[in-house]
GUVORO-178633 format. One record per residue (C-alpha): residue in three letters; x, y, z. Coordinates in steps of 0.1 Angstrom, whole numbers. Example, Ala and Ser with C-alpha at 12.3 -4.5 7.8 and 13.67 -1.06 7.14 Angstrom:
<pts>
+--------+-------+-------+-------+
: residu :    c1 :    c2 :    c3 :
+--------+-------+-------+-------+
:    ALA :   123 :   -45 :    78 :
:    SER :   137 :   -11 :    71 :
+--------+-------+-------+-------+
</pts>
This chain:
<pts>
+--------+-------+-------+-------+
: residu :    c1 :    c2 :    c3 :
+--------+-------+-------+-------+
:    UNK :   552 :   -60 :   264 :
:    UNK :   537 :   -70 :   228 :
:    UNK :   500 :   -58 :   221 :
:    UNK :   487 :   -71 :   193 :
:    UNK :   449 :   -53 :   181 :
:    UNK :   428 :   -67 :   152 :
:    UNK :   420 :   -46 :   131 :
:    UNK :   398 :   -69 :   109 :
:    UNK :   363 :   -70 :   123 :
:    UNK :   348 :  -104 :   133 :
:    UNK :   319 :  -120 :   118 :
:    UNK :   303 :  -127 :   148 :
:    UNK :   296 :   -97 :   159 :
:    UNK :   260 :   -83 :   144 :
:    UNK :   258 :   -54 :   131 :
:    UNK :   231 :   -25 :   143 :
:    UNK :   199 :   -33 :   117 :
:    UNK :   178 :    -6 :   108 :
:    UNK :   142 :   -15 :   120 :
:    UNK :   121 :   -18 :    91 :
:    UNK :    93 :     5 :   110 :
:    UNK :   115 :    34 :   114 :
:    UNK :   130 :    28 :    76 :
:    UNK :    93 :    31 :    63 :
:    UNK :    87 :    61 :    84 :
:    UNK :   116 :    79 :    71 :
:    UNK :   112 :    74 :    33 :
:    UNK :    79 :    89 :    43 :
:    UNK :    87 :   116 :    61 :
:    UNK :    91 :   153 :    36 :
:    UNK :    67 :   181 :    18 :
:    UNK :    51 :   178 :   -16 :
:    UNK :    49 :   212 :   -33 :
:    UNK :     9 :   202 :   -44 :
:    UNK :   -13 :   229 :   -64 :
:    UNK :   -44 :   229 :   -52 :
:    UNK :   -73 :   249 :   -76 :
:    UNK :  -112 :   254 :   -64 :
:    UNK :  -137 :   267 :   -85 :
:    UNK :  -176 :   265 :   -88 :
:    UNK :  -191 :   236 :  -105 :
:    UNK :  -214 :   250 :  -127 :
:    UNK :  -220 :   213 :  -143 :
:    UNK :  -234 :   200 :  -111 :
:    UNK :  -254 :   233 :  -101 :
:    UNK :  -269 :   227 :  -135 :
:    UNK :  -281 :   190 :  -127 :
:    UNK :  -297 :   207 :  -100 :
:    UNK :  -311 :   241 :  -111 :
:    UNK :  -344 :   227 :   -95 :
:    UNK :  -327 :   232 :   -56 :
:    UNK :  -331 :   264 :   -45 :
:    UNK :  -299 :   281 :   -29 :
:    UNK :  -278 :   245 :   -46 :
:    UNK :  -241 :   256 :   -39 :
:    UNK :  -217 :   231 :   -56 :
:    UNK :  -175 :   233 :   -59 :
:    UNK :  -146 :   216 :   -80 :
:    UNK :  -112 :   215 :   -61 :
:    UNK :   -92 :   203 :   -84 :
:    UNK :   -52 :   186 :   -72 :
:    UNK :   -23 :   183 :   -95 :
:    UNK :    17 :   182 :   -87 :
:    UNK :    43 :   196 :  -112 :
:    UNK :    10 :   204 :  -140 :
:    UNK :     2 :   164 :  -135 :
:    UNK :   -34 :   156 :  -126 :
:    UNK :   -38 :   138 :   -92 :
:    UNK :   -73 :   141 :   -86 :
:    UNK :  -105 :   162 :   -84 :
:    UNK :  -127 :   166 :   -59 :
:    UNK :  -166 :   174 :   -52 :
:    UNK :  -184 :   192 :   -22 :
:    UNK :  -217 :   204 :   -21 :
:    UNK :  -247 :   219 :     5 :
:    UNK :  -277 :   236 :     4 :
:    UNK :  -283 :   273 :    16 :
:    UNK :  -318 :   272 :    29 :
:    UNK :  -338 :   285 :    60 :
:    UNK :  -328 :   251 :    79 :
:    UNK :  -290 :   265 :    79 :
:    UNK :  -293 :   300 :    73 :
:    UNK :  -256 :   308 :    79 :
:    UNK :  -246 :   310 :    42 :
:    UNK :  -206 :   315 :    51 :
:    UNK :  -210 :   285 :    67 :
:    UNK :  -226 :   265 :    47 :
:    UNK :  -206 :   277 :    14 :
:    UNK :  -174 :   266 :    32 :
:    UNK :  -188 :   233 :    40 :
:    UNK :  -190 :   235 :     1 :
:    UNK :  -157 :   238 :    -6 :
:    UNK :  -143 :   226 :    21 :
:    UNK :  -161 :   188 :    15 :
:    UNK :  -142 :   193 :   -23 :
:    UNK :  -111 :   200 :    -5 :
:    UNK :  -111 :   168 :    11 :
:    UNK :  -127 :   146 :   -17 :
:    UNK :   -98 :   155 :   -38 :
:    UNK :   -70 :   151 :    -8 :
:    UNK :   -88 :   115 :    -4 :
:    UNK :   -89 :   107 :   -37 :
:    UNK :   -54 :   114 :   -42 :
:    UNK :   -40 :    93 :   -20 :
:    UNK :   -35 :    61 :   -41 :
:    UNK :   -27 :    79 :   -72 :
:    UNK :     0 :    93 :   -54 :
:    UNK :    13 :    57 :   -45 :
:    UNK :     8 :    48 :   -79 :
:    UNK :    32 :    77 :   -94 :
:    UNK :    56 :    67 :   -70 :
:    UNK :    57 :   104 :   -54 :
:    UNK :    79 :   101 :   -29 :
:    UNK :    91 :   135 :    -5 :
:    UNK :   130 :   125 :     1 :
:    UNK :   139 :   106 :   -27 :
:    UNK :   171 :   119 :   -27 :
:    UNK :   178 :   107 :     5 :
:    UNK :   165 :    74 :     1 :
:    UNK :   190 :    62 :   -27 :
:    UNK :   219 :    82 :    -2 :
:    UNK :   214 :    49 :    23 :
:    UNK :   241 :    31 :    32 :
:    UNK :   244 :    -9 :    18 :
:    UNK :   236 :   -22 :    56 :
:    UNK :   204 :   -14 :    52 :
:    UNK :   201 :   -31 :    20 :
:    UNK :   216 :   -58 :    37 :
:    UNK :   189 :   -60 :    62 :
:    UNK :   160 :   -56 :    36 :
:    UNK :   169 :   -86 :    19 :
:    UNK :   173 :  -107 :    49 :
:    UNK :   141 :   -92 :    59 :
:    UNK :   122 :  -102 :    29 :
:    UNK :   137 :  -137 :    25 :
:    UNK :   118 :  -146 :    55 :
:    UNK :    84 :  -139 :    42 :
:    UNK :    65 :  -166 :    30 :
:    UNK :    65 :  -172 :    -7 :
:    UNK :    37 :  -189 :   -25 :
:    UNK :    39 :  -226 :   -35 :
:    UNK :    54 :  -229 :   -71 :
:    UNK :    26 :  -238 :  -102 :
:    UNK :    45 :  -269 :  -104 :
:    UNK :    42 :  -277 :   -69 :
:    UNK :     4 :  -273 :   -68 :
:    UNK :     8 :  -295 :   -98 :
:    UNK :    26 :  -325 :   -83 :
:    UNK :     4 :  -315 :   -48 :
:    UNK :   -29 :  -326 :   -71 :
:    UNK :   -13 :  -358 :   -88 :
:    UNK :   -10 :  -370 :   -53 :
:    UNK :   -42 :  -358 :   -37 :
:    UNK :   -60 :  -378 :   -65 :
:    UNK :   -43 :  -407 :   -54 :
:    UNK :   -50 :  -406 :   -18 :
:    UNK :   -79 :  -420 :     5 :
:    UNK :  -116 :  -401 :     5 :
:    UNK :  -115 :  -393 :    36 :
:    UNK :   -83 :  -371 :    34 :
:    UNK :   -88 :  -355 :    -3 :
:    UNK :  -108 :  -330 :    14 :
:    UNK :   -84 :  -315 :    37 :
:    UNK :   -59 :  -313 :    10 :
:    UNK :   -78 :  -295 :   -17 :
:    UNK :   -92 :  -270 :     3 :
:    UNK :   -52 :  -262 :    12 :
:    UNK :   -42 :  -268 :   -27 :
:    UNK :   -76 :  -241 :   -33 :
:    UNK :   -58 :  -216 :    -7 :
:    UNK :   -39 :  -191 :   -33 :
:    UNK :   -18 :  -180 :    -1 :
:    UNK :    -4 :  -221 :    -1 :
:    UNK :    34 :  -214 :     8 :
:    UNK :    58 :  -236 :    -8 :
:    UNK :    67 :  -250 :    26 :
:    UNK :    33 :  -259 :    37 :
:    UNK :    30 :  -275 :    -1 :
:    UNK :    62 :  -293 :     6 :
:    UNK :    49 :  -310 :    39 :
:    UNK :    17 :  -316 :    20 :
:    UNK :    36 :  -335 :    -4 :
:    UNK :    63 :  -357 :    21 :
:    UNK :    26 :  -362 :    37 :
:    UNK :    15 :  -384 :     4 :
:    UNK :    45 :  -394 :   -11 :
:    UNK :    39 :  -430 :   -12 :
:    UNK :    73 :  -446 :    12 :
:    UNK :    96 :  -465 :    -7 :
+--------+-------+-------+-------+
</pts>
């Protein structure tokens, strides 16, 4: 009895693809060592000496001695809310989270990412994946194609121009919706 096994693995067979959902999640996912400093705003309490019981804070956020943002809470210790722990830690508190909000897109813009080590450890399938992925989003007609789309559109028939430049005014015109536009008025031969 002769068995024979491949060993060479087919190309039909798909591989497992990462889902694109989880991937994000998991570059995500980590701890940021952030340094977060409050103090009293004595710039702002100054602006407004004339408020009786004004109680103003700086919270200021930085990662590795880099500025990410700074943050400003406020309140008023009067006889409307006479618990002044309270209120004080609304101050500082409101700074807190002005600063944390702020932050957020600075830290997108620094590129700040948790596990970065472990994001250039992937394996190639999921680069595979990532460019098959992004080759089917739509991509945006071509200058030249909105060029050639206008030649035609000033050739056509008033009562069609205006469909067709309101889609050539679209910026978010893909190159195949130009591409029908244009087999659309190409004159047939």
């Amino acid at each position: 009895m002769n068995t024979y096994k491949n060993n060479i693995p087919s190309p039909y067979k798909t591989r497992e693809r990462i889902d694109p959902i989880q991937e994000e999640i998991t570059k995500n996912v980590g701890g940021f060592s952030l340094t977060i400093v409050t103090e009293q705003d004595f710039e702002t309490m100054k602006l407004f000496k004339n408020i009786p019981g004004f109680v103003a804070f700086k919270t200021t956020l930085s990662k590795d001695n880099q500025l990410l943002s700074i943050g400003f809470g406020s309140a008023v210790c009067n006889r409307f809310n006479k618990f002044v722990e309270r209120t004080v830690l609304f101050a500082k508190n409101s700074s807190l989270i002005d600063a944390m909000v702020r932050s957020t897109k600075i830290l997108d813009a620094l590129s700040i990412m948790p596990n970065q080590k472990d994001t250039e450890d992937r394996d190639m399938e999921g680069q595979d994946f990532r460019t098959s992925y992004t080759e089917d989003m739509p991509q945006y007609a071509s200058q030249k194609q909105r060029n050639f789309l206008s030649k035609l559109v000033a050739n056509c028939g008033e009562e069609d121009k205006g469909e067709y430049l309101d889609a050539l005014a679209s910026p978010y015109l893909s190159k195949f919706q130009c591409s029908e536009l244009i087999q659309k008025l190409m004159p047939v031969k």
